[in-house]
C-alpha positions in Angstrom: 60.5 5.1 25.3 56.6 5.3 25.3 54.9 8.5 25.4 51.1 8.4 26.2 48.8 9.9 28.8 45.6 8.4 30.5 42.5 10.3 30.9 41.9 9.5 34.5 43.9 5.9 35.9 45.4 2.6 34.5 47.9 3.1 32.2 49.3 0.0 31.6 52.7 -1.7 29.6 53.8 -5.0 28.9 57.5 -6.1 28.4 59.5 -7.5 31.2 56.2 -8.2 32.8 53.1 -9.2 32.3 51.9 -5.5 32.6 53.2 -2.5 35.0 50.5 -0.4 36.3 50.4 3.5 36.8 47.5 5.2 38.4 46.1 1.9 39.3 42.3 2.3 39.3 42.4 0.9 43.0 45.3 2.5 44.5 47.0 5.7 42.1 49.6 6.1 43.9 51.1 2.8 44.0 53.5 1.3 41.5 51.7 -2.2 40.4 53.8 -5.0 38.7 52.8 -8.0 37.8 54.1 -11.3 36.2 57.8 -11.7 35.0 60.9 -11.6 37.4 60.0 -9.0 39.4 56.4 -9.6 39.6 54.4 -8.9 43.0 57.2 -6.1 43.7 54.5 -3.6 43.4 56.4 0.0 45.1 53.9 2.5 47.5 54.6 5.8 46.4 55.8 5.3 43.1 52.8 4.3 40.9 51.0 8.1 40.3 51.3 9.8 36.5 49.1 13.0 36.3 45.7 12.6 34.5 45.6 14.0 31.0 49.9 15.1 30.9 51.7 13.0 28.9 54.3 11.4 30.4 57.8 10.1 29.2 58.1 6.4 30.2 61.8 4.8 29.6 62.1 1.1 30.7 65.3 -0.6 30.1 65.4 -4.3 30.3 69.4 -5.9 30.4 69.8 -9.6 31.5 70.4 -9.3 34.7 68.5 -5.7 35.8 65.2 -4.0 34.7 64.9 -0.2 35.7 61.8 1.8 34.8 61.6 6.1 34.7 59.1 8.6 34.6 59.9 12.3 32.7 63.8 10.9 33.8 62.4 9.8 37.5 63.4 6.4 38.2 60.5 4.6 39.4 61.5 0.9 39.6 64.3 -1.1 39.2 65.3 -4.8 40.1 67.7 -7.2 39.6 67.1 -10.7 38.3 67.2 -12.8 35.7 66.1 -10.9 32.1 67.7 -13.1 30.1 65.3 -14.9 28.5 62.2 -11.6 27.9 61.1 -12.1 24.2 57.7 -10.2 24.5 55.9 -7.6 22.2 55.5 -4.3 24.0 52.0 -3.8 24.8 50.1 -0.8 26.2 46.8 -1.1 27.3 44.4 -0.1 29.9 41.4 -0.9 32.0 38.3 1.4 32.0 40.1 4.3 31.1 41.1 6.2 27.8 44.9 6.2 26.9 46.6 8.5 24.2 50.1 7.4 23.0 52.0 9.7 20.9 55.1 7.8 20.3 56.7 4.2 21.2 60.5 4.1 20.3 61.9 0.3 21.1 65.7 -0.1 20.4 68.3 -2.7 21.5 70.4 -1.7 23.9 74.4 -1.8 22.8 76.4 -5.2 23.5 78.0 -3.6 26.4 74.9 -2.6 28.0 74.4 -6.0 28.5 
């Protein structure tokens, strides 16, 4: 779980993928994903985070299905192959000032898998 806020646009994590995008500087309201199995998946609609709010971001990663939530709205999910993600968590942006309060990164239960 990563909570963090962006002053205006491009809040940006790294796990699964290269880097998801919300409130992408050239199109807010689309959800931008890039690199990893599901990358180029980007979803209309499903991208916006409100400037300045933090916001609760849970993505859960099993080996076979990746499924990303906002404040407990599910945002994104896909299935493929997960099976083999070994990256840091990263959050970044571009052009923009980010605030994160908390990250909490746990391994899911066997069964979860």
């Amino acid at each position: 779980m990563i909570e963090a806020k962006t002053d205006l646009n491009s809040l940006r994590l790294g796990y699964a993928a290269d880097q998801i995008i919300f409130n992408w500087e050239n199109n807010k309201s689309e959800f931008r994903i890039d690199g990893g199995p599901a990358g180029g998946k980007h979803k209309p609609g499903m991208g916006a985070i409100p400037p300045k709010k933090f916001v609760k971001i849970r993505w859960v990663v099993t080996p076979r299905r990746q499924s990303i939530y906002v404040d407990g709205q599910l945002r994104f999910s896909d299935d493929s192959d997960y099976s083999d993600i070994n990256n840091p968590v990263k959050v970044m942006s571009v052009n923009a000032k980010i605030t994160v309060k908390s990250i909490k990164v746990r391994e899911l239960p066997s069964a979860a898998h």
